[in-house]
N, C-alpha and C positions, 0 to 999 in steps of 0.2 A: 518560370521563376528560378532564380537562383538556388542551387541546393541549401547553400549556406540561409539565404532569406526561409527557403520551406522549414529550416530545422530552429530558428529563431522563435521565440517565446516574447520577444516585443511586445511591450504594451500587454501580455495577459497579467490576470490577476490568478492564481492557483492556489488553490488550499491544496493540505495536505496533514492528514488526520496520523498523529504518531511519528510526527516529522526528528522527534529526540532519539529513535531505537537505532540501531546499526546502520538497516535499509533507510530507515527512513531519515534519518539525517545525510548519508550517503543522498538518496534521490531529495531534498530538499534543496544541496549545496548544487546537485546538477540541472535544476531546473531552473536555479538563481544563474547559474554560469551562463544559461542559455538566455540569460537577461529576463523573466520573468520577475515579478513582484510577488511571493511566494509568503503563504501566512502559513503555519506551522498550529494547529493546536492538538491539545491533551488537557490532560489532568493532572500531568507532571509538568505545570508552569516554570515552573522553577527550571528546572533541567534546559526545559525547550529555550529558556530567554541567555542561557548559558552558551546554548550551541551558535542564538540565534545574535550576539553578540560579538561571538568571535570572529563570524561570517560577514556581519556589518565593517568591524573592523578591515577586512579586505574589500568594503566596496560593492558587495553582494546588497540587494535590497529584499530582504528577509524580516518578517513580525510572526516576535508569539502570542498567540491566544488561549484562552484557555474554553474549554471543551470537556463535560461528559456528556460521553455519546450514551450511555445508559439513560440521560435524565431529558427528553424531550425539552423542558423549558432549558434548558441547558442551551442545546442545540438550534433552537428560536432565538436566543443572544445572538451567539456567534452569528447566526445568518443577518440576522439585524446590523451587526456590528461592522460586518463585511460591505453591507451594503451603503451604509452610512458614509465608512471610511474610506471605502476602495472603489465606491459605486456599480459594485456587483463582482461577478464571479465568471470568469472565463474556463477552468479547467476547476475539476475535483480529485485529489488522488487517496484512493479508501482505502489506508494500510492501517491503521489502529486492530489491534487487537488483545483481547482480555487473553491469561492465561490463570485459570483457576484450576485446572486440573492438571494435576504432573501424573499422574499413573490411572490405567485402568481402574485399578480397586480404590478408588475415591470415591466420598460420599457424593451420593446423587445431587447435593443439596449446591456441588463445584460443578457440575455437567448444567442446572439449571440455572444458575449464576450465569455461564459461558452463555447459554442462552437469550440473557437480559440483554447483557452485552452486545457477543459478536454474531447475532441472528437479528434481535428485534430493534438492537439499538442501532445494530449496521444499517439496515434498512433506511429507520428512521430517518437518519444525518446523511442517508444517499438521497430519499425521495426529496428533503426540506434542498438541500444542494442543487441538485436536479433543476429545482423551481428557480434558485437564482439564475442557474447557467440559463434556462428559458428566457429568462428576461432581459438577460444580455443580446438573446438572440444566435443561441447555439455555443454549442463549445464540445469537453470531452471530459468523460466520467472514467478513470480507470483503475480496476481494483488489484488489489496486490492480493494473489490467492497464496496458492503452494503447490508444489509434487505432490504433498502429503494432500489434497484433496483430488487426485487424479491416479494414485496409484496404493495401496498397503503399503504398512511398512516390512521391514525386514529389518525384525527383531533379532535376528543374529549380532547383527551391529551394534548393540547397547550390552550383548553381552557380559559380566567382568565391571561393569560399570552402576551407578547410581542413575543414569540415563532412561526415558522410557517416551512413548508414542502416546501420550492421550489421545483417546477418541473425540473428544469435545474437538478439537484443532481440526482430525480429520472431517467430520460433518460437517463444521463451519466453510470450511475452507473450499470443501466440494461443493459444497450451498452456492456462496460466496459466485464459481464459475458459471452454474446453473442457473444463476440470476444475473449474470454477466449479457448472457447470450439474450434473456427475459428482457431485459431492461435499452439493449442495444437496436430489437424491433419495436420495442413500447415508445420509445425516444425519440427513437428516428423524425419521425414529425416534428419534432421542435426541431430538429437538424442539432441535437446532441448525437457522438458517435460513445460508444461506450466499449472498452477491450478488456482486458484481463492480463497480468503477470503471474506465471507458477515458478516462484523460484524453486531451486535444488537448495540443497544445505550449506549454511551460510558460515563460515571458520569462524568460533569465538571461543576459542582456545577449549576446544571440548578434550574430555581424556584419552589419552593416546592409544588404547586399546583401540578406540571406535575413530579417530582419525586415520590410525592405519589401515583399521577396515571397510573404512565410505573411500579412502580416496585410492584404492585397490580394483574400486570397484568402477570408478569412475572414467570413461577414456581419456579426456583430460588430464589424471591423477592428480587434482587437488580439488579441495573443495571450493564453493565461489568466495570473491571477496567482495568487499563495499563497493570498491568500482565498476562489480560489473553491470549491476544494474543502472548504470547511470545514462548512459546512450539509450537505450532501449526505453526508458520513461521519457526522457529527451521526444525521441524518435514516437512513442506512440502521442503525448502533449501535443505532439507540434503538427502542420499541415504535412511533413513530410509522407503520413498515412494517413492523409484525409480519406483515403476508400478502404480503408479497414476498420471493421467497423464489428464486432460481435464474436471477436476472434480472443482465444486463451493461447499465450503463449509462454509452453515451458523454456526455463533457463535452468536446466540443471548439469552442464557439461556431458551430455552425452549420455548422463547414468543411465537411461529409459530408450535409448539411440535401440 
């Protein structure tokens, strides 16, 4: 097959949870460009029908839904809704995530919160997914993790700043890889392939203290931008890595090289 045919998203139908955030309207507008049918939901409808209009405007075929991945009957809509309108689901891309805790010394009551969320509700809205991609007759489930669940942080770097490393983010996120690998032999028999993304830190104009000290440290010397995730979601959606299959792949410019 043609390279360009293996990396074409023709004809899929692709959700993608959190499609309004940086990455994820970045990885929304790249999975549209690769000609997919791409639905977009959250909880911030609003936001999402914003991004997801400007995109239409150029020709892109892009829908918002709206989605809490916290509320099970929530997550029963959307899949009903999917399947109604789009007749099923070809690709899942599992990037939503809650951020209730900014610091360490947060009350416990923001660590169980993150829990509802980005453990029991990620789950959820992965297994209910899961079942539609089955019914189509296979497809591809891929989670957007982090560095920060594969490595410490290094709190030098927040230094001088308002900045900090919650823990909740790290256990989610390392979860998140751990049940990458879980879900990639549980699957396989439906001929779903399931991977994982870790990105490195993402530029959103953080304080110049900790810019000059992450991209210092980096061999690339800066941090990622929205583009760069866009091939690589591209590339794992698509037949291009039909035989990879359970595999976490960091993108953080070399920082862990």
């Amino acid at each position: 097959m043609h390279v360009k045919n293996l990396l074409s998203l023709k004809n899929k139908v692709i959700l993608i949870t959190g499609g309004a955030g940086l990455y994820g309207s970045s990885m929304l507008e790249a999975l549209a460009e690769a000609d997919g049918k791409v639905i977009t939901a959250s909880r911030s409808l609003e936001n999402a029908k914003t991004i997801v209009d400007e995109m239409k405007s150029r020709g892109l075929d892009v829908h918002a839904k709206y989605v809490d991945q916290a509320d099970h009957a929530s997550i029963i809509r959307l899949k009903d809704e999917i399947q109604a309108e789009f007749g099923g689901l070809d690709i899942f891309i599992n990037n939503a995530v809650a951020r209730p805790m900014r610091k360490y010394t947060d009350p416990l009551e923001a660590f169980a919160e993150s829990m509802r969320v980005n453990a029991t509700g990620m789950f959820d809205i992965t297994r209910e997914m899961a079942d539609l991609i089955a019914k189509r007759g296979g497809g591809t489930i891929i989670n957007i993790a982090s560095m920060q669940g594969m490595f410490g942080a290094d709190f030098k770097l927040y230094e001088g700043t308002e900045m900090d490393s919650p823990p909740d983010y790290h256990f989610h996120k390392g979860g998140m890889i751990a049940l990458t690998k879980y879900l990639a032999r549980k699957l396989a028999p439906q001929k779903i392939r399931v991977n994982c993304i870790s990105p490195g830190g993402l530029f959103s104009n953080q304080p110049e203290p900790f810019l000059s000290r992450y991209k210092n440290k980096v061999p690339l010397g800066r941090m990622a931008g929205t583009d760069d995730i866009k091939g690589l979601i591209v590339f794992l959606a698509s037949d291009a890595s039909s035989y990879i299959n359970g595999e976490n792949i960091l993108m953080d410019g070399g920082l862990h090289a």
